[in-house]
FIKOLTI-701243 format. One line per 2 residues: number of its first residue (from 1); their letters; for each residue x, y, z of C-alpha. Coordinates in Angstrom, 2 decimals, padded with zeros to 5 digits, m for minus. Example, Ala and Ser with C-alpha at 12.3 -4.5 7.8 and 13.67 -1.06 7.14 Angstrom:
BEGIN
1) AS) 012.30/m004.50/007.80 | 013.67/m001.06/007.14
END
This chain:
BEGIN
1) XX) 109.11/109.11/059.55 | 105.40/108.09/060.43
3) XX) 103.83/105.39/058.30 | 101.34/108.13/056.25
5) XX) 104.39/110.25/055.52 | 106.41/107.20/054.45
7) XX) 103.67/105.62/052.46 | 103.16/109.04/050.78
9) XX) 107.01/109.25/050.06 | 106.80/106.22/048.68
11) XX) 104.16/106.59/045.93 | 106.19/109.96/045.14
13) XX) 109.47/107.99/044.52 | 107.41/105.35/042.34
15) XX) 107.19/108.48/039.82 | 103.03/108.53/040.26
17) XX) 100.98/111.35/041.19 | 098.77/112.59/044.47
19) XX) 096.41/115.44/044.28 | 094.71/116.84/047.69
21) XX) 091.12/116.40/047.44 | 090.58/118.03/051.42
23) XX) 092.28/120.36/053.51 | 091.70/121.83/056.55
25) XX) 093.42/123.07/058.85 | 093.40/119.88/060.53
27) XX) 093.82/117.49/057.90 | 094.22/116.10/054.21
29) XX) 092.76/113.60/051.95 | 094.84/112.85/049.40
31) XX) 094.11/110.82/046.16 | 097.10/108.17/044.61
33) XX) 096.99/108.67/041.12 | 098.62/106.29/038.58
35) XX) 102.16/107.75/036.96 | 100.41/106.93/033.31
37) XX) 096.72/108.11/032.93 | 096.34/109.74/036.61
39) XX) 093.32/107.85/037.65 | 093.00/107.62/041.37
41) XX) 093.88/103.86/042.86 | 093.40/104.89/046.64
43) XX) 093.03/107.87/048.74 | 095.41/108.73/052.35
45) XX) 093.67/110.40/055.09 | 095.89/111.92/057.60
47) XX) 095.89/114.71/060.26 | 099.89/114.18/061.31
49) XX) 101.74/116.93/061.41 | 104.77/115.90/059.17
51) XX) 102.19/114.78/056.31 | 100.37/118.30/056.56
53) XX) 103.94/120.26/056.35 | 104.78/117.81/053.50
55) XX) 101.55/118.29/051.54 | 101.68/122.22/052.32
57) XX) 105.28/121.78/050.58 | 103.94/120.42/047.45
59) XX) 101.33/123.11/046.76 | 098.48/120.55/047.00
61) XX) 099.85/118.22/044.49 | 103.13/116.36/043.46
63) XX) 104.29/114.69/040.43 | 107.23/112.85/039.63
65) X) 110.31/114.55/040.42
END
């Protein structure tokens, strides 16, 4: 697992929130949103492959599970 997919994974498991801000076809920007109030503490930028499938996955956004 690359290091944007696994950081990704890893905010999922924590029970917060992420929210695509871009897509392209190319791309994502994602914002990290606290589990609580859902206010964004950092954003991911990624064009891998595996991160792209994973966010297509999600329909854009992902809560906790």
């Amino acid at each position: 697992m690359n290091d944007a997919l696994a950081r990704l994974r890893r905010w999922e498991e924590s029970g917060a929130t992420w929210r695509v801000l871009v897509r392209t076809p190319d791309s994502v920007e994602i914002a990290l949103l606290t589990c609580d109030a859902g206010e964004e503490v950092d954003r991911l930028r990624s064009a891998d492959p595996a991160v792209l499938e994973h966010v297509d996955a999600h329909g854009g956004d992902a809560g906790p599970a």
